[in-house]
SEDODREN-86791 format. One record per residue (C-alpha): residue number from 1; residue in one letter; chain; x, y, z. Coordinates in steps of 0.05 Angstrom, whole numbers. Example, Ala and Ser with C-alpha at 12.3 -4.5 7.8 and 13.67 -1.06 7.14 Angstrom:
2
{pt 1 'a' 'A' {246 -90 156}}
{pt 2 's' 'A' {273 -21 143}}
This chain:
258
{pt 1 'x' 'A' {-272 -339 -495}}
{pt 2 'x' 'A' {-274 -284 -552}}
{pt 3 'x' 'A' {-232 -242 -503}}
{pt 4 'x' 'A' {-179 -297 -496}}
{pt 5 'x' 'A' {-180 -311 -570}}
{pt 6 'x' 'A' {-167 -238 -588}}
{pt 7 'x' 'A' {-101 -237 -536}}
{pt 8 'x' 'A' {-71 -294 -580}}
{pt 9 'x' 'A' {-82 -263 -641}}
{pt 10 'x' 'A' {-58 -206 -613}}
{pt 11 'x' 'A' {6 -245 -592}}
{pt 12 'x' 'A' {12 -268 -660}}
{pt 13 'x' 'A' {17 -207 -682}}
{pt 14 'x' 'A' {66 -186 -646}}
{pt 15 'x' 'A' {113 -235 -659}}
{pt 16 'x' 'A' {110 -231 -727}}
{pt 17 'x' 'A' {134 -157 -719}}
{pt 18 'x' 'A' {178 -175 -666}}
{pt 19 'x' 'A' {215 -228 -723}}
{pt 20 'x' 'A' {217 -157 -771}}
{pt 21 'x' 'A' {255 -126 -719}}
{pt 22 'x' 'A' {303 -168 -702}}
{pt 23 'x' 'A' {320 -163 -786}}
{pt 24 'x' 'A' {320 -87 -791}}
{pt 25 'x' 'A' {334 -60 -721}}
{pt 26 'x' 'A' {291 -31 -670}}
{pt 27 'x' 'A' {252 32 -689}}
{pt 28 'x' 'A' {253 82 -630}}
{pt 29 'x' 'A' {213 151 -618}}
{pt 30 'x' 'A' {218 186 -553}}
{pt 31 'x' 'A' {177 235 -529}}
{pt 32 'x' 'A' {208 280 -468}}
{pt 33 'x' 'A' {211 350 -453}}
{pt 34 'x' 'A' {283 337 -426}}
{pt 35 'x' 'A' {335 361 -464}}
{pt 36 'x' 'A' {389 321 -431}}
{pt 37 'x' 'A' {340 264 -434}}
{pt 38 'x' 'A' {334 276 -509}}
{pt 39 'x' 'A' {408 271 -527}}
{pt 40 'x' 'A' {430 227 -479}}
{pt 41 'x' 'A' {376 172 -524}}
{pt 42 'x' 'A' {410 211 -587}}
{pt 43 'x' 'A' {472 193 -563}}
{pt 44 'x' 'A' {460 109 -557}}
{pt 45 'x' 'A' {423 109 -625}}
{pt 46 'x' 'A' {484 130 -648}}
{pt 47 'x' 'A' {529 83 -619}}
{pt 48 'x' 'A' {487 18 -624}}
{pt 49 'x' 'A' {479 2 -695}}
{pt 50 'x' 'A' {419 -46 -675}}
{pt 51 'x' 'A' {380 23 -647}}
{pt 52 'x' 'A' {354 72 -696}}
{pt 53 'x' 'A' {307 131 -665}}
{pt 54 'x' 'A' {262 150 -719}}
{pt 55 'x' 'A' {231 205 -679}}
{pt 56 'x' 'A' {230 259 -624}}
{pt 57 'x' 'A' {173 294 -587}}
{pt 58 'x' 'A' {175 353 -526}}
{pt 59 'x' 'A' {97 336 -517}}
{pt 60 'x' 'A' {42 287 -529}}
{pt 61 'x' 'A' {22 314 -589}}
{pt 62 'x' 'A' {-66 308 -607}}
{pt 63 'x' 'A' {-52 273 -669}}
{pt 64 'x' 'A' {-27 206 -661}}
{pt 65 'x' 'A' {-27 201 -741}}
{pt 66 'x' 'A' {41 243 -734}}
{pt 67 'x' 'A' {73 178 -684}}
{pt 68 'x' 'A' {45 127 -722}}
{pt 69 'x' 'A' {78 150 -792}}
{pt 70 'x' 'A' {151 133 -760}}
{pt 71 'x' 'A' {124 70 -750}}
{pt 72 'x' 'A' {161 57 -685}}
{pt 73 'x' 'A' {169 1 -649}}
{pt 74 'x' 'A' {181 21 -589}}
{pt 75 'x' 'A' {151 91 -549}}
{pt 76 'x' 'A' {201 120 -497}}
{pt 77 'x' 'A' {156 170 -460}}
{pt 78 'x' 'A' {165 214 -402}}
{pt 79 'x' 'A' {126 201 -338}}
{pt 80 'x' 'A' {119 272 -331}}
{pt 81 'x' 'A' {87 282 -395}}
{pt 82 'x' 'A' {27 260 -365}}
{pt 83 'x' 'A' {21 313 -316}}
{pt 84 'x' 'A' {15 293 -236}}
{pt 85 'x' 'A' {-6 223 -215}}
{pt 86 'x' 'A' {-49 181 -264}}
{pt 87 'x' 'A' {-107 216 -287}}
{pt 88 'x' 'A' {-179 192 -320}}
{pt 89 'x' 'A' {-140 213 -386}}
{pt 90 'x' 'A' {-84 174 -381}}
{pt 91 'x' 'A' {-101 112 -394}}
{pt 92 'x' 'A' {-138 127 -458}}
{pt 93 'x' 'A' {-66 161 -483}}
{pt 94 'x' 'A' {-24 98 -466}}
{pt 95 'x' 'A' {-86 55 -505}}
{pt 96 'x' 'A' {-75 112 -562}}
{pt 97 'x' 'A' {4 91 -555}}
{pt 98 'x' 'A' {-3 18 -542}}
{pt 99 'x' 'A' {-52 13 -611}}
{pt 100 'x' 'A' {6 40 -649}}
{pt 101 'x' 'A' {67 11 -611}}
{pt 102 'x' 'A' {97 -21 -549}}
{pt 103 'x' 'A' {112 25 -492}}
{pt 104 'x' 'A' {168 47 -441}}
{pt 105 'x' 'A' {154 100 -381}}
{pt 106 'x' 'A' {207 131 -358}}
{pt 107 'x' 'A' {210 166 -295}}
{pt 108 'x' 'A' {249 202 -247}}
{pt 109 'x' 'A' {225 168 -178}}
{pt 110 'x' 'A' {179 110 -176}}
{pt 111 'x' 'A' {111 132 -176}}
{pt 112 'x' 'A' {70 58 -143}}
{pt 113 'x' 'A' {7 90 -162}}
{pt 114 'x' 'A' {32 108 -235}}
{pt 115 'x' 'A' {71 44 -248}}
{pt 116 'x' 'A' {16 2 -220}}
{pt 117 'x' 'A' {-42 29 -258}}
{pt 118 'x' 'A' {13 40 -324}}
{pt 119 'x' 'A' {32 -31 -314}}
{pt 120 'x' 'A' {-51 -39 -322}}
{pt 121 'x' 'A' {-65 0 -383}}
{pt 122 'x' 'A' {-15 -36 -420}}
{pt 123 'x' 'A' {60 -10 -415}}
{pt 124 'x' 'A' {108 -64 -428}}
{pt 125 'x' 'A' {166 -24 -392}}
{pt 126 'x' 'A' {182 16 -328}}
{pt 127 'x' 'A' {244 42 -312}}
{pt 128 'x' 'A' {280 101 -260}}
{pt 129 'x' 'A' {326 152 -302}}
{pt 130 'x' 'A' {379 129 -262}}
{pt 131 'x' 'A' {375 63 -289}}
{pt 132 'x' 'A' {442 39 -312}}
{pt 133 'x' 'A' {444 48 -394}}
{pt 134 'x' 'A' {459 -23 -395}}
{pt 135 'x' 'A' {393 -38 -363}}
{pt 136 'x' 'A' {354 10 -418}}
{pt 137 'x' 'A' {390 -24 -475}}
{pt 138 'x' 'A' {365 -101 -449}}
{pt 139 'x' 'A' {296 -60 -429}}
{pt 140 'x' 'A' {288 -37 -507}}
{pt 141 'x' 'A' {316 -109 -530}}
{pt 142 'x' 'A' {261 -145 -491}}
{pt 143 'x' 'A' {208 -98 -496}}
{pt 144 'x' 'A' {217 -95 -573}}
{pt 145 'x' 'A' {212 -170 -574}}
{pt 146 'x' 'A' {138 -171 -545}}
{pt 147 'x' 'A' {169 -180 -476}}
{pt 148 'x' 'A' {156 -136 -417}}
{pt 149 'x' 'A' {219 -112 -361}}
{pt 150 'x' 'A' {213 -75 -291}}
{pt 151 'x' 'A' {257 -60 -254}}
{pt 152 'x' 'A' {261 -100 -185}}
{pt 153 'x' 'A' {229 -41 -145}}
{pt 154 'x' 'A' {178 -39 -189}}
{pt 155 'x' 'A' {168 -114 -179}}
{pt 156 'x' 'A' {168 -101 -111}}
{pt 157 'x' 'A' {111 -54 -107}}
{pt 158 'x' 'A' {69 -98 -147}}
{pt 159 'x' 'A' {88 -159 -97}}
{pt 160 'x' 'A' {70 -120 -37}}
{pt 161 'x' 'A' {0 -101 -69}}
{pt 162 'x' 'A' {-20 -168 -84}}
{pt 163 'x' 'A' {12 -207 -30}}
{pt 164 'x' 'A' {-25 -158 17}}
{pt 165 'x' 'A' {-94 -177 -20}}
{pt 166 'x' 'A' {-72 -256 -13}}
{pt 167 'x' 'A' {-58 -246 67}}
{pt 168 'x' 'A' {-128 -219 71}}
{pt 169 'x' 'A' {-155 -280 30}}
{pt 170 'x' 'A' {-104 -320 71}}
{pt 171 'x' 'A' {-147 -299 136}}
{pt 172 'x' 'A' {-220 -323 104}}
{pt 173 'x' 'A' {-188 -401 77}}
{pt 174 'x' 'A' {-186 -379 5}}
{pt 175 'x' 'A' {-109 -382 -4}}
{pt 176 'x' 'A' {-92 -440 -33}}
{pt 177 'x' 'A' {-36 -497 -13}}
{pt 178 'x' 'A' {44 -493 -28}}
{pt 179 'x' 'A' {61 -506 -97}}
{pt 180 'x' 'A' {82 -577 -120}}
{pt 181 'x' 'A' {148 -585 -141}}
{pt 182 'x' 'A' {132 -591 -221}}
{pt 183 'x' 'A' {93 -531 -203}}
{pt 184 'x' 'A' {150 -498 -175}}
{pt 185 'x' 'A' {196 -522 -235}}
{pt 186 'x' 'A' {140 -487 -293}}
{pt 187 'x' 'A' {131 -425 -246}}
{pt 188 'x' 'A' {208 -415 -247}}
{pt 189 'x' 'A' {216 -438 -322}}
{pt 190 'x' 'A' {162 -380 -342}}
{pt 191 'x' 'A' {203 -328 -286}}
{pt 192 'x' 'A' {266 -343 -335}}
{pt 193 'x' 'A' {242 -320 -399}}
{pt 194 'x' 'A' {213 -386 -428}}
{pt 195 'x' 'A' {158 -401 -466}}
{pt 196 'x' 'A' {107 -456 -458}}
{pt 197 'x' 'A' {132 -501 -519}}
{pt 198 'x' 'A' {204 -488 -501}}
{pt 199 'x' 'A' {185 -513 -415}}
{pt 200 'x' 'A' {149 -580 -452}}
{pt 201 'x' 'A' {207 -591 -492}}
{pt 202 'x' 'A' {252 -584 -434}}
{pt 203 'x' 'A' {213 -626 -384}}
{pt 204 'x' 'A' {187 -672 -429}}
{pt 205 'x' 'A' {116 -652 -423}}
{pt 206 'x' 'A' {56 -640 -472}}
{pt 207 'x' 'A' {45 -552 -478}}
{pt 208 'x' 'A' {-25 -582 -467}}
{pt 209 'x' 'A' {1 -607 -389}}
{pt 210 'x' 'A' {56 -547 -383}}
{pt 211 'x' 'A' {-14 -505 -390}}
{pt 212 'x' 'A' {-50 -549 -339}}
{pt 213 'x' 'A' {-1 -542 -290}}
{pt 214 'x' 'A' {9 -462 -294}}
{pt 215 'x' 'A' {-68 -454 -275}}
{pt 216 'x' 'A' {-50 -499 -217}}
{pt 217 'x' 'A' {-3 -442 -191}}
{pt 218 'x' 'A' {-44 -385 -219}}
{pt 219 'x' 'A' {-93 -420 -170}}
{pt 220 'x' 'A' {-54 -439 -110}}
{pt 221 'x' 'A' {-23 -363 -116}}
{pt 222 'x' 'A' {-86 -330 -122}}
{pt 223 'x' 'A' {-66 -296 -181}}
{pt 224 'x' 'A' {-97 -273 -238}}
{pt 225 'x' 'A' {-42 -277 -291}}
{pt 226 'x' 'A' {40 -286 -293}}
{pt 227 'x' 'A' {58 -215 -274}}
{pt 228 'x' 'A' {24 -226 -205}}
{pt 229 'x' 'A' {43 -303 -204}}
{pt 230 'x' 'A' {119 -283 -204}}
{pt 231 'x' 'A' {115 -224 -173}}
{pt 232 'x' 'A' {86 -256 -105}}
{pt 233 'x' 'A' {139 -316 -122}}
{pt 234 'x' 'A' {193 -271 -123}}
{pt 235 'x' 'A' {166 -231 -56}}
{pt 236 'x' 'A' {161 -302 -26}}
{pt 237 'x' 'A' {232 -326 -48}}
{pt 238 'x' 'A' {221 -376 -87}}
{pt 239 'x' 'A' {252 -351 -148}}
{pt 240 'x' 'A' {319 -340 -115}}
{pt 241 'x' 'A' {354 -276 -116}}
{pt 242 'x' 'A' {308 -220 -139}}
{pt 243 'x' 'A' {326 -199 -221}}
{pt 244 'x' 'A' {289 -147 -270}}
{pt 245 'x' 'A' {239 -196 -295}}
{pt 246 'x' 'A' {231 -212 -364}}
{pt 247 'x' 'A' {167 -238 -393}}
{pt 248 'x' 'A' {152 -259 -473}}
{pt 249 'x' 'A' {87 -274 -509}}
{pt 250 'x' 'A' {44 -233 -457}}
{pt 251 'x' 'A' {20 -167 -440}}
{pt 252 'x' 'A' {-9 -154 -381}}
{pt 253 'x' 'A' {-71 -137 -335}}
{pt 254 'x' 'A' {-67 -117 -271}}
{pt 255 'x' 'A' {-134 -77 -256}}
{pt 256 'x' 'A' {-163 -124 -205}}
{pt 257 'x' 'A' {-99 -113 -160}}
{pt 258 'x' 'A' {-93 -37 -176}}
């Protein structure tokens, strides 16, 4: 109970500063030991007024107290700063990050193991150099906004992990039936971006029975929060054609599927 009290706070919290955002822009500092990486970042800071990078590291420096002065509100940071694969280490600097700020990886090639156990210690954002610059300007818009975005293949690895752990369940009885079709309806709502009070306005329900009814599929699913719910919704098709996947008022937890 404490621990789900604190994530709501937490929430809270965020929006607020996500509200302070949207009035002064978004606060960027990047931290990359590319050069071209460096300027190409440079470059759409300059171009989109709503972007403003307020600071530029070539390594994760020991003190944090030098980050958190530029009060950013989003870190851009280089999968390679953290050396090969993801260390003991790492996930104390991405807590060190995620106390001051939200948090985008960037990488070069999709790293499962990374991403997954990222994705776990609290990044809100994944995304391939190669991504199109349209995509990084929507990731830094939603990310900055207390959402989370990955890229498809990202959602794909995470789909495959899980779904695998459900088809062993699947084998001992514990999966759980097919999802009822108001199920379905609040499982898709929350895929799209929504929020709880804006699904209960929509369908005409209490938050109180929107809330019921998402256990239901975090239940039947055999998942543990909504990354995994629509993650093995959008490996099963029911979400329609795959899309980056955009999620608001959450962070979250995937440990037990990492």
């Amino acid at each position: 109970m404490v621990s789900l009290l604190a994530n709501r706070d937490e929430c809270t919290h965020r929006e607020n500063n996500a509200l302070s955002t949207m009035e002064t822009g978004v606060k960027i500092y990047l931290l990359s030991s590319c050069k071209l990486r460096r300027a190409g970042l440079e470059r759409i800071c300059e171009n989109e007024a709503e972007f403003d990078l307020v600071g530029i590291e070539n390594a994760i420096p020991n003190d944090m107290e030098v980050l958190s002065a530029a009060n950013p509100d989003i870190f851009v940071v280089d999968q390679s700063l953290f050396g090969n694969g993801y260390a003991q280490d790492t996930n104390a600097m991405l807590h060190r990050f995620h106390e001051i700020s939200h948090i985008i990886i960037l990488a070069d090639q999709l790293d499962p193991s990374f991403a997954c156990s990222a994705i776990a210690g609290g990044v809100e954002g994944y995304l391939l150099t190669s991504s199109p610059i349209e995509e990084m300007l929507q990731a830094l818009r939603v990310v900055a906004m207390g959402g989370m975005w990955l890229e498809h293949n990202v959602i794909q690895v995470l789909a495959e992990q899980v779904v695998h752990a459900n088809s062993l369940a699947a084998e001992n009885g514990h999966l759980s039936r097919l999802l009822s079709a108001r199920e379905q309806e609040i499982l898709c709502s929350f895929a799209g971006g929504q929020t709880s009070k804006e699904i209960a306005s929509q369908l005409y329900l209490s938050e109180s029975s929107v809330r019921t009814y998402w256990y239901r599929v975090l239940n039947k699913l055999n998942a543990i929060n909504k990354a995994e719910a629509i993650a093995i919704a959008s490996h099963m098709g029911l979400l329609g054609a795959p899309q980056p996947v955009l999620f608001r008022e959450m962070r979250t937890n995937l440990a037990n599927s990492v």
